[in-house]
N, C-alpha and C positions, 0 to 999 in steps of 0.2 A: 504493500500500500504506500509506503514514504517514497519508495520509488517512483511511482505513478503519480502520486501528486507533483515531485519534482519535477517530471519530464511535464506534465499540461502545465508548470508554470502555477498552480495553486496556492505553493507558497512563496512564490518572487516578494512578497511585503515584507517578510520576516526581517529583521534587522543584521542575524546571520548572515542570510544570502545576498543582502545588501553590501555590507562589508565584505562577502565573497567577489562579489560582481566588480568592487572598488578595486579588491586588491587581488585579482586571480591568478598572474602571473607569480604573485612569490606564493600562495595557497599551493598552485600544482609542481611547484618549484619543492619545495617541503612533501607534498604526500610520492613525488618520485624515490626523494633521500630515504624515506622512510620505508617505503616500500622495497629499495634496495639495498638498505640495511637489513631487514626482515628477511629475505628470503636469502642475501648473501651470508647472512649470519647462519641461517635455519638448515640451507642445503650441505656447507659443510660440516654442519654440528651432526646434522644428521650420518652424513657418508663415515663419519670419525664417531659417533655415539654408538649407533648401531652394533657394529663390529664388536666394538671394545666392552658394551653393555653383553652381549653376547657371550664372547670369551671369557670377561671374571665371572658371567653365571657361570661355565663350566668349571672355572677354576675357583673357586670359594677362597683358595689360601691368600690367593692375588685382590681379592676386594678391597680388604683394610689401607694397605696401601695407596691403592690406586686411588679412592674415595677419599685418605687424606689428602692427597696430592691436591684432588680438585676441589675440595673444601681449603685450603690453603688460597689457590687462585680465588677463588670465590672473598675472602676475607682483605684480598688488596684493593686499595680503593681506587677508582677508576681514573681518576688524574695521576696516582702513583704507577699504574700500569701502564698507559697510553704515555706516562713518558718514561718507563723503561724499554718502552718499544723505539722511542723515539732513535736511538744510539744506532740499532742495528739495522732497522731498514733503512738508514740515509745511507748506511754501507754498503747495505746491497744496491741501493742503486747506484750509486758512486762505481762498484766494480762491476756491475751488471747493467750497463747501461739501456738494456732491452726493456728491464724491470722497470727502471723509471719513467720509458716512454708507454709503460701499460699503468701508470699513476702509482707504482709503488713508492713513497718517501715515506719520512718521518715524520709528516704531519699527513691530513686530509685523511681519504676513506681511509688507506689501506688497514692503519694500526687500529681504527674504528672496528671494521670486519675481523680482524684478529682478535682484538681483547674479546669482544660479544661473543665470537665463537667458543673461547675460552669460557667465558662466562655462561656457556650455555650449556655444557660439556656434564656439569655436574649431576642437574635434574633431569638430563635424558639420559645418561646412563642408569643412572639410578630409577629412571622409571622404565626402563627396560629390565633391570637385575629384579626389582620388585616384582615387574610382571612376570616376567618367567616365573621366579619362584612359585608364583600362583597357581600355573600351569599343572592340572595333577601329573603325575609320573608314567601312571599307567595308561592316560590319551597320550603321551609322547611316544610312550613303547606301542601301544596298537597303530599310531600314527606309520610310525617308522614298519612296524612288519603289514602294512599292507600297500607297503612300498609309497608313503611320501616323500617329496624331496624334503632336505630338512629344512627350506625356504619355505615349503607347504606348512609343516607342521609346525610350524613356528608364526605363521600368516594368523595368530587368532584376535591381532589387536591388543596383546597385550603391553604394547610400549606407548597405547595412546595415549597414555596419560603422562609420560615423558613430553611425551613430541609436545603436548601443550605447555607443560611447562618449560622446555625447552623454547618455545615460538613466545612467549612472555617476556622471557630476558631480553632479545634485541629490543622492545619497546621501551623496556627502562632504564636503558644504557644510554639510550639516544641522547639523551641532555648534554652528557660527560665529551660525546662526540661532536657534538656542535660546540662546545668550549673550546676543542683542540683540530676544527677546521676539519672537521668528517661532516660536513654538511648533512649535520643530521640521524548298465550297467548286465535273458538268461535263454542258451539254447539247449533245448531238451535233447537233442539228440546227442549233445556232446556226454561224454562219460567222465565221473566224477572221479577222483583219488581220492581215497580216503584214508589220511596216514593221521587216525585220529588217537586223544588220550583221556578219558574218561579214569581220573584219576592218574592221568599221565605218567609214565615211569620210562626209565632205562635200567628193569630187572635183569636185562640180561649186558646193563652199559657200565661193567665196570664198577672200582667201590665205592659203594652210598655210606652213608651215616653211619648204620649199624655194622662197618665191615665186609658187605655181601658183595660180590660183582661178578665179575664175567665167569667166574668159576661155578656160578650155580647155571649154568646153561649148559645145553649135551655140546658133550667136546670139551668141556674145562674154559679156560680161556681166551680162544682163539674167537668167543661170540657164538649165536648162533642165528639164523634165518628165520623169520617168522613166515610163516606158508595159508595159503590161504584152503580152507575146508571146499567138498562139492564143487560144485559148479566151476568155482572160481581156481581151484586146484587147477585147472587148466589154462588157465591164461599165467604163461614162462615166464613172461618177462619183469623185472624189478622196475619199482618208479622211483626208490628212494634205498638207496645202499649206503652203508657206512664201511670202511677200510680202512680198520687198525684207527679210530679216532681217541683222541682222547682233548680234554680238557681239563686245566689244571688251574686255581684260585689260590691263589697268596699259600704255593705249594700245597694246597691240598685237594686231589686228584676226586674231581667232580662224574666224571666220564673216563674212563680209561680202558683203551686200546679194544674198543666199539665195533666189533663188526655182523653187521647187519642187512636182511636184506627187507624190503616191502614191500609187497608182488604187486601190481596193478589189480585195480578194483578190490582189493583187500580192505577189510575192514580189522586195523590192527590197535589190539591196547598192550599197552605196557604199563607195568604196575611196579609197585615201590613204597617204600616210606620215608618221610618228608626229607629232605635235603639229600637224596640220593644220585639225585642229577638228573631227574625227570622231567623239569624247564628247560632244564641246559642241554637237554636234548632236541627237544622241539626246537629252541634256538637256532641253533646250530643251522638247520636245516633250510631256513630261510635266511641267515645270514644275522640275524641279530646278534648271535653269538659269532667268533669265528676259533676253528679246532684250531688248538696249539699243535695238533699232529695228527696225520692220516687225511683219509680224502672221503668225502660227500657229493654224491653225482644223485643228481636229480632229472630222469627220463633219459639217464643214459649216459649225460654230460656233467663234468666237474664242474661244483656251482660255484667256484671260482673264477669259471672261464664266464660267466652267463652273467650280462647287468644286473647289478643286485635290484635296481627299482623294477625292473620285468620279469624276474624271477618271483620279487615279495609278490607284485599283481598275480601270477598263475597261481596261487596260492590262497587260500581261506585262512585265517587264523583267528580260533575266539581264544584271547590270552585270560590267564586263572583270574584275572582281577579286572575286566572286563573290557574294560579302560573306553568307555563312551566317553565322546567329545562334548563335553559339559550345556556349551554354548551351541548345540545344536541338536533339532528337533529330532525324534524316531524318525521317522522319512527323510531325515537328511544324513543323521547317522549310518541306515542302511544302504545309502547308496552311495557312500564315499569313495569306493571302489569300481563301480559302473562309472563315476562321474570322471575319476583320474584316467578311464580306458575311453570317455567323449563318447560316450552312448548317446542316442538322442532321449529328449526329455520324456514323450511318449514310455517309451521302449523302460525307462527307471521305474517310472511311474508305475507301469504295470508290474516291473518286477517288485516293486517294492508292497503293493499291491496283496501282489502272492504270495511274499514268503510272510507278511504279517499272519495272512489266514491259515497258516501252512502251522505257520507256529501256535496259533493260539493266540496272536495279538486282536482285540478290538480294534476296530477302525479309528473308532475314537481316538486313541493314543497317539495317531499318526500323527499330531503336530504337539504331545507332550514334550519336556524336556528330561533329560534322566534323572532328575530330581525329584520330578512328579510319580516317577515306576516304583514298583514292589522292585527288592533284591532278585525275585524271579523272573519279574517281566525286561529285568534290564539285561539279565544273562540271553532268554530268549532274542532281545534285539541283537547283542554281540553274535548271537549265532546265525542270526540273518544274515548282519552283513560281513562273518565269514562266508556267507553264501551269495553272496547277493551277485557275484559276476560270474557265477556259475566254474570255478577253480576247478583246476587240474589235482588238487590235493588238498586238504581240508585239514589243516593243523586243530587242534584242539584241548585246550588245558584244562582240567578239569570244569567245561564248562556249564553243570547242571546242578552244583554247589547246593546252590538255592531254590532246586523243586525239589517240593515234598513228593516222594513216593507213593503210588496210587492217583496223585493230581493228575485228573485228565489234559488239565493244560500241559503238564510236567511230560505225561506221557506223549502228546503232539509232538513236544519238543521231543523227545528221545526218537520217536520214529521220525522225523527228520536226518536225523545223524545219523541211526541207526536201520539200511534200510533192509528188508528181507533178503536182498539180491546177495548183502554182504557178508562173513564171515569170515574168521582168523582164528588158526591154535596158538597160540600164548609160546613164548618158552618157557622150559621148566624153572621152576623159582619160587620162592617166597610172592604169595600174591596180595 
């Protein structure tokens, strides 16, 4: 509306616009400086926050530091800055003379856009280290095994609140600059993998917790094949082999010396007690993990040779702890994986559609958020959209925690995962 009265000229009386109309040339003189102060400030605090808010999240030992440092800058007052700058830019443009014909000196913009950037360095790091932290762990780990970039998984806005306060500093530096001449996603025909874990283990992967490993499999050590019963006894070929794998945590051997086969259209579990290495198997397999030794071929080929982002996409994974993306609804959660493979909109929709009714979701739910779900109804979405682009193999960590046994809803879900066509003998072992 203020726009529209401005442009028919409605409020031309006002005594503002009057005084604007007097003096416009130094008005639009002033909102250009400030305008490029604001974004020269903004764009590289950005290109330099970003990164750097990123990195101390990963590295937590480097924060304290790094936060002093820029709380330090923060604390020098803006005439003592802007003429500590003064000294060293007149030098570079004194030996760089190219610099001085692009307006680098020791007074004017240049030490203006440096201090501000400086000055702004502080609250967008810091509202990006904040927001990550925020981030649950387990949408970063689902993000990641259904093959996000980590530019994706990271894409959820949580540094907005940096970037504003980040874009606030150039506005109130601006004074200090004008003092020092800165002017201012499903086809039925294709055939499923199913390299599921239903209390997930590696019984036959080597020593767990209580001591047990590859020694409780036929053959002792050497592993064993898991083989698929009926029908499926007949299809030869492996989709998922292990060879001599192991993995090993602050030296204590998680998986060790793994060898394994898992036939096509099998439906295989492995069983275990907790800390055995039954994540760290599943892992493994899409790439979350990576074996300190031996090799993983996936349909044939070393999944080392295979892009890890198009490897995680052939692939379903409902990980133990579910990890729905907080900020986004059932129907959008399901179809995160049709969307990274640019399905058309129709074609999600209906999948998304079907595997609700499949599982036992109301319609209704389609635009809840995971906050709104039972513990069961959020497990059944994670196991949607391990399904939902119709995957060459169906990773699965124990994902049915949360249905009570006899629940008819509980039971949809199981026969989902679990379909007649499938079967697997187990290896010998503690089950």
């Amino acid at each position: 509306m203020p726009i529209i009265l401005l442009a028919t000229g409605a409020l031309d009386q006002l005594s503002l616009l009057k005084e604007y109309a007097n003096r416009q040339e130094v008005f639009d003189d002033a909102l250009r400086q400030h305008l490029l102060l604001l974004f020269g400030t903004l764009l590289p605090g950005l290109l330099i926050g970003l990164p750097l808010g990123v990195w101390l999240w990963r590295r937590p030992r480097w924060q304290a530091p790094a936060f002093t440092v820029l709380n330090v800058i923060q604390t020098i007052p803006s005439v003592a800055l802007f003429g500590l700058l003064i000294a060293p830019l007149a030098g570079l443009a004194r030996y760089f003379p190219a610099l001085g014909e692009l307006g680098v000196s020791g007074t004017g913009m240049a030490p203006a856009l440096i201090a501000l950037t400086l000055y702004a360095l502080l609250p967008l790091v810091r509202g990006v280290v904040t927001g990550l932290q925020q981030v649950p762990q387990d949408a970063l780990e689902s993000a990641t095994a259904m093959g996000m970039s980590a530019g994706a998984a990271l894409s959820s806005g949580a540094a907005s609140a940096g970037d504003a306060g980040a874009a606030a500093q150039p506005a109130g530096g601006q004074r200090a600059n004008r003092r020092h001449g800165g002017g201012g996603r499903a086809d039925r025909r294709r055939r499923l993998w199913r390299a599921g874990v239903s209390g997930a283990a590696e019984q036959c992967a080597g020593s767990g917790a209580a001591g047990r490993g590859a020694d409780h499999c036929p053959g002792g050590g050497g592993g064993c094949s898991v083989r698929p019963v009926g029908r499926l006894a007949k299809r030869e070929r492996p989709m998922i082999e292990f060879e001599g794998v192991s993995k090993v945590f602050a030296g204590h051997p998680a998986v060790k010396d793994l060898t394994l086969e898992l036939r096509e259209g099998a439906f295989s579990v492995l069983v275990g007690t907790s800390g055995s290495g039954k994540s760290t198997t599943l892992k493994m397999i899409n790439r979350l993990l990576e074996p300190d030794r031996g090799t993983i071929r996936f349909a044939g080929e070393d999944i080392r040779q295979q892009p890890v982002l198009t490897l995680r996409r052939r692939m379903g994974y409902a990980i133990q702890s579910i990890g729905l993306f907080p900020h986004w609804t059932v129907a959008q959660n399901i179809a995160t994986v049709p969307q990274l493979q640019k399905w058309p909109r129709a074609r999600i929709a209906d999948r998304v559609d079907e595997l609700m009714a499949l599982l036992g979701l109301e319609a209704t739910l389609r635009d809840r958020y995971p906050h709104q779900l039972s513990g069961g109804q959020q497990q059944r979405v994670g196991v949607a959209r391990a399904l939902a682009a119709d995957p060459e193999v169906l990773l699965m960590d124990e994902p049915f925690g949360a249905l009570r046994p006899g629940d008819p809803r509980g039971a949809a879900a199981g026969d989902a995962a679990h379909p007649p066509a499938a079967g697997a003998d187990d290896c010998a072992g503690d089950p």
